[in-house]
VEXVEX-164997 format. One record per residue: residue number from 1; residue in three letters; x, y, z of N, C-alpha, C in turn. Coordinates in nm, 4 decimals, decimal comma. Atoms other than C-alpha are relative to their C-alpha. Layout:
VEXVEX-164997
+-----+--------+----------+----------+----------+----------+----------+----------+----------+----------+----------+
: num : residu :       nX :       nY :       nZ :      caX :      caY :      caZ :       cX :       cY :       cZ :
+-----+--------+----------+----------+----------+----------+----------+----------+----------+----------+----------+
: NUM :    ALA :        X :        Y :        Z :        X :        Y :        Z :        X :        Y :        Z :
...
+-----+--------+----------+----------+----------+----------+----------+----------+----------+----------+----------+
end
This chain:
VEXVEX-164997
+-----+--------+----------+----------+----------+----------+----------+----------+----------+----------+----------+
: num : residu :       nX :       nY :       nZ :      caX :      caY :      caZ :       cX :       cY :       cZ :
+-----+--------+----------+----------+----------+----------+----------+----------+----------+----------+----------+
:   1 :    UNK :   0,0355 :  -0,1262 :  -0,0597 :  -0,4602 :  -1,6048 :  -0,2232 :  -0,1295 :  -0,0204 :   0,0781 :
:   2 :    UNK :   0,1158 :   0,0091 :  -0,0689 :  -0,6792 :  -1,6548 :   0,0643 :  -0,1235 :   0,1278 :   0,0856 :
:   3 :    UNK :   0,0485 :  -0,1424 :  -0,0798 :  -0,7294 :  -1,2882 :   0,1956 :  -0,1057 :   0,1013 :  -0,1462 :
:   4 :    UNK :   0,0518 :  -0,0806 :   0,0657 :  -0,9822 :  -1,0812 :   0,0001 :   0,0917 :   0,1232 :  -0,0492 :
:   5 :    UNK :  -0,0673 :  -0,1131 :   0,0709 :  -0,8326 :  -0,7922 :  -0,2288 :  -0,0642 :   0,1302 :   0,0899 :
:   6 :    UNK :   0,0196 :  -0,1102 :  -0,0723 :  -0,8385 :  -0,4418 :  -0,0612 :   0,0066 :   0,1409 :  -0,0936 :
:   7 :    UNK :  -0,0458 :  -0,1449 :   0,1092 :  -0,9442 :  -0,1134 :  -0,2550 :   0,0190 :   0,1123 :   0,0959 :
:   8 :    UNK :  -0,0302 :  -0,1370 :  -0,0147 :  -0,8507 :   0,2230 :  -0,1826 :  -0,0602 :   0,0329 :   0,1197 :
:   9 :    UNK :   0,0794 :  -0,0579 :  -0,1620 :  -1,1108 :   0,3231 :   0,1131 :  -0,0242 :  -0,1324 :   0,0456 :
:  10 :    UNK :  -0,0475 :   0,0896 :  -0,1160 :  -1,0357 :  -0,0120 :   0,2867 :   0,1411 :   0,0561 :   0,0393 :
:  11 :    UNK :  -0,1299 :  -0,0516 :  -0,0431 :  -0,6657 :   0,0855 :   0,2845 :  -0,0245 :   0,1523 :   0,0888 :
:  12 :    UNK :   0,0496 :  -0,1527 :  -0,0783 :  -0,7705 :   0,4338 :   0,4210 :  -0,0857 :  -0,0493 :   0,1411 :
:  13 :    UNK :   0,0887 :   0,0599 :  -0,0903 :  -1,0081 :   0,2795 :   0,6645 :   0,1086 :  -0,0641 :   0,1280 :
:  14 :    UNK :  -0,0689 :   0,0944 :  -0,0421 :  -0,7407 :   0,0093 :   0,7972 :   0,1576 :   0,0918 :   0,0459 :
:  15 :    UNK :  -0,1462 :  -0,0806 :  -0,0951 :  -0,4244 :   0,2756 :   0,8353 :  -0,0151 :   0,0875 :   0,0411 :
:  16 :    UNK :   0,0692 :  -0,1521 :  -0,0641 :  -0,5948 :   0,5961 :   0,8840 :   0,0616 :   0,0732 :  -0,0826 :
:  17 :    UNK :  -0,0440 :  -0,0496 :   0,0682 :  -0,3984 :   0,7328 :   0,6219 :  -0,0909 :   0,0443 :  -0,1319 :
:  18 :    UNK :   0,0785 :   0,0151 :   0,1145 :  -0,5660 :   0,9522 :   0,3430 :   0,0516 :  -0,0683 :  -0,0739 :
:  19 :    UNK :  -0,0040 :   0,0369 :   0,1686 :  -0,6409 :   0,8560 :  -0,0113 :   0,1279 :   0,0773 :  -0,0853 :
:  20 :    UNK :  -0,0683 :  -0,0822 :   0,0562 :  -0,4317 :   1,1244 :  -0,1091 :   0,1512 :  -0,0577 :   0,0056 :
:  21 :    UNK :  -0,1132 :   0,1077 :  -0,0165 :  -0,1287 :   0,9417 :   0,0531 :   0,0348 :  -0,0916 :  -0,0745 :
:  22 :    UNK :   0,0443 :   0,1188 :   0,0678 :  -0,2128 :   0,6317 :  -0,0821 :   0,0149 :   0,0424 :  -0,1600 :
:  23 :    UNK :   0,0252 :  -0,0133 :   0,1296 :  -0,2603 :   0,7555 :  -0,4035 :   0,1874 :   0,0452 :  -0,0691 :
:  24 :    UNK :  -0,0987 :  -0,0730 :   0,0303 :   0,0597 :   0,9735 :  -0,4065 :   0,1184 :  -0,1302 :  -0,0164 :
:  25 :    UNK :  -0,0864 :   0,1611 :  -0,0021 :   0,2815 :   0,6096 :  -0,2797 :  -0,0554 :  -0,0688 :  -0,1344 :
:  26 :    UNK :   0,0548 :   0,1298 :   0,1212 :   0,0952 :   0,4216 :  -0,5818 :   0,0360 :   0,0904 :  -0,1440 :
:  27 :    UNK :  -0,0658 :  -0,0606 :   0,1121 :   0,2382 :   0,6982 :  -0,8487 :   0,1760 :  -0,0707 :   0,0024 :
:  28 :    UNK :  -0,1612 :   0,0035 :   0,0200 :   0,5779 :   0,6232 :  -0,7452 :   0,0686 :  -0,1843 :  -0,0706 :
:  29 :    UNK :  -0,0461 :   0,0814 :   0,0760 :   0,7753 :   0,3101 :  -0,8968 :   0,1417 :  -0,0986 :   0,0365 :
:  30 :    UNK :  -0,1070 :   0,0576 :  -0,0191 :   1,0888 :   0,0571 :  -0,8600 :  -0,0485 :  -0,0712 :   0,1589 :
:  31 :    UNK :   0,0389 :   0,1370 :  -0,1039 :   1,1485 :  -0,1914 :  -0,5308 :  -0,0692 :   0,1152 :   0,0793 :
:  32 :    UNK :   0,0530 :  -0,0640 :  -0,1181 :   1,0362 :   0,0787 :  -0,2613 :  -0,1500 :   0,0233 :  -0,0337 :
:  33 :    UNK :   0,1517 :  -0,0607 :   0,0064 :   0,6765 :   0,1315 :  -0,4314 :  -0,0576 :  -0,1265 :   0,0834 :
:  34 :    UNK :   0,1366 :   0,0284 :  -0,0921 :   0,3446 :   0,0485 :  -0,2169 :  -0,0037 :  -0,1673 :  -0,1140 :
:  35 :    UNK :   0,0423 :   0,0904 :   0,0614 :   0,2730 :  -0,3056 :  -0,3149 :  -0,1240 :  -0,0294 :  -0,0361 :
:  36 :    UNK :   0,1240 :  -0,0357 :   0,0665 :  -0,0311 :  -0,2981 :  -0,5516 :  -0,0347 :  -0,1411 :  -0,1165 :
:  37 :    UNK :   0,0427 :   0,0947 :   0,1599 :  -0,2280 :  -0,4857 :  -0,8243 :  -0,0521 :   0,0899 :  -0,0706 :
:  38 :    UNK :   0,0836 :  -0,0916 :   0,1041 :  -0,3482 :  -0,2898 :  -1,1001 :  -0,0799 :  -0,1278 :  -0,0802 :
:  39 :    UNK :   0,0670 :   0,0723 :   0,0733 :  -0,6609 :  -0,4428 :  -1,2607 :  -0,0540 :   0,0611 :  -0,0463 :
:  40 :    UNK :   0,0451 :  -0,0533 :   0,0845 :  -0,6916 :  -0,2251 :  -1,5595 :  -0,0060 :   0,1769 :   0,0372 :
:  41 :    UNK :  -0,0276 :  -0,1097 :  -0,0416 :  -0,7896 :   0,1195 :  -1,4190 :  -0,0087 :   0,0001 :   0,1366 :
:  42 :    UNK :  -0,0162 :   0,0072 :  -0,1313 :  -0,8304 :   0,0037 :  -1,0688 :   0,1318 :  -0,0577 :   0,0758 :
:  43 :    UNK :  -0,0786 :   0,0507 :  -0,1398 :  -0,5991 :  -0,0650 :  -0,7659 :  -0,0551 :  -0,0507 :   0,0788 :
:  44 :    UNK :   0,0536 :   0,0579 :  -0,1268 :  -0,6352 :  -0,3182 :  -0,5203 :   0,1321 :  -0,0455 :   0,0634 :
:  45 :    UNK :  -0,0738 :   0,0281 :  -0,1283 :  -0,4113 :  -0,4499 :  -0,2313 :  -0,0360 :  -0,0963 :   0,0580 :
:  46 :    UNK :  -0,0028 :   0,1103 :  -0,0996 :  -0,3259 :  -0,7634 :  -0,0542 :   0,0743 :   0,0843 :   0,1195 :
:  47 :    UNK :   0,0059 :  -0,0749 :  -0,1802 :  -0,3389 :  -0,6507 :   0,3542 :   0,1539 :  -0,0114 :   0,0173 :
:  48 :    UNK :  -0,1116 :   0,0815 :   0,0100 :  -0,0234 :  -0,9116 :   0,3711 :   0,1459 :   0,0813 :  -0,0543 :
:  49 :    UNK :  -0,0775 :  -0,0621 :   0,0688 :   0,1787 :  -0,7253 :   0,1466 :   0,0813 :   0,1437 :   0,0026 :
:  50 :    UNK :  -0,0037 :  -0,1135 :  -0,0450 :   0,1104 :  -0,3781 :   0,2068 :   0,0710 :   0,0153 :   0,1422 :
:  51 :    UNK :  -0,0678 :  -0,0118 :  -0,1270 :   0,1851 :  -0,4140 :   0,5950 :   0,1209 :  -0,0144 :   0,0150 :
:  52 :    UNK :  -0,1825 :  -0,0571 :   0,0111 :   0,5082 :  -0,5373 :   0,5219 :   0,0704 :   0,0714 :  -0,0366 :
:  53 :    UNK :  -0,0536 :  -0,1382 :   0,0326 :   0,5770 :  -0,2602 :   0,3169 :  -0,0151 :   0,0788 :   0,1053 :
:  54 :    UNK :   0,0339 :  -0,1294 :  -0,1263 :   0,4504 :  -0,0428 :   0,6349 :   0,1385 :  -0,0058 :   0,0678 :
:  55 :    UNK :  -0,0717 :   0,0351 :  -0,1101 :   0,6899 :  -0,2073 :   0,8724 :   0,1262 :   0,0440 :  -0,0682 :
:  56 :    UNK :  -0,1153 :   0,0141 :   0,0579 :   0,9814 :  -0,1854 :   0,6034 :   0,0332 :   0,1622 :  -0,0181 :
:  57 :    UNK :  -0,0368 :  -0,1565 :   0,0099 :   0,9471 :   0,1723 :   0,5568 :  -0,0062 :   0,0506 :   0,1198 :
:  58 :    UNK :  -0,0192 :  -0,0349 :  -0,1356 :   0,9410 :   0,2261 :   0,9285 :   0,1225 :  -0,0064 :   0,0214 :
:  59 :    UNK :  -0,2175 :   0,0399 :  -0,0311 :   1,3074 :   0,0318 :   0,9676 :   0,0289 :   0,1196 :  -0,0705 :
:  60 :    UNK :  -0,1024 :  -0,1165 :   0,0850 :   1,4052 :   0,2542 :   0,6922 :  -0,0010 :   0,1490 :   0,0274 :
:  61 :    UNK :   0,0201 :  -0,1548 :  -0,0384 :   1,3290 :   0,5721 :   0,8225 :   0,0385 :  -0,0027 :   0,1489 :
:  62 :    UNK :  -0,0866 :  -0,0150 :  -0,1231 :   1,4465 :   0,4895 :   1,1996 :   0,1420 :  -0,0229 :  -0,0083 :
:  63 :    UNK :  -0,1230 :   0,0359 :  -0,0252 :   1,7794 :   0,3512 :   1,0796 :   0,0666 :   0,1518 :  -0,0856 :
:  64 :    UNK :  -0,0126 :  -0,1390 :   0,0433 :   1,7881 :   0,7435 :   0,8520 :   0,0639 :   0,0777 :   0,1441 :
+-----+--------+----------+----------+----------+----------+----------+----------+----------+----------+----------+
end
């Protein structure tokens, strides 16, 4: 893992999307959830990861 971990107001910062968003995607669960790390009571985020989730839920909502 060469990319620094990303908390919460980087992700907000980096999509423009609130916290509230963010927060609401990181309740949910199974393959379609936000790709996350939980370390204990925090959340963090690889950039890498997340974006492809962005892009993947884009296809999936233009091919809707």
């Amino acid at each position: 893992m060469n990319e620094q971990l990303l908390t919460l107001t980087d992700l907000e910062k980096k999509t423009q999307l609130p916290k509230s968003w963010w927060y609401r995607r990181t309740r949910e669960t199974g393959v379609d959830a936000v790709p996350r790390i939980k370390c204990g009571r925090y959340l963090r985020f690889e950039w890498a990861a997340v974006e492809a989730w962005l892009r993947e839920q884009s296809r999936d909502a233009q091919a809707a």
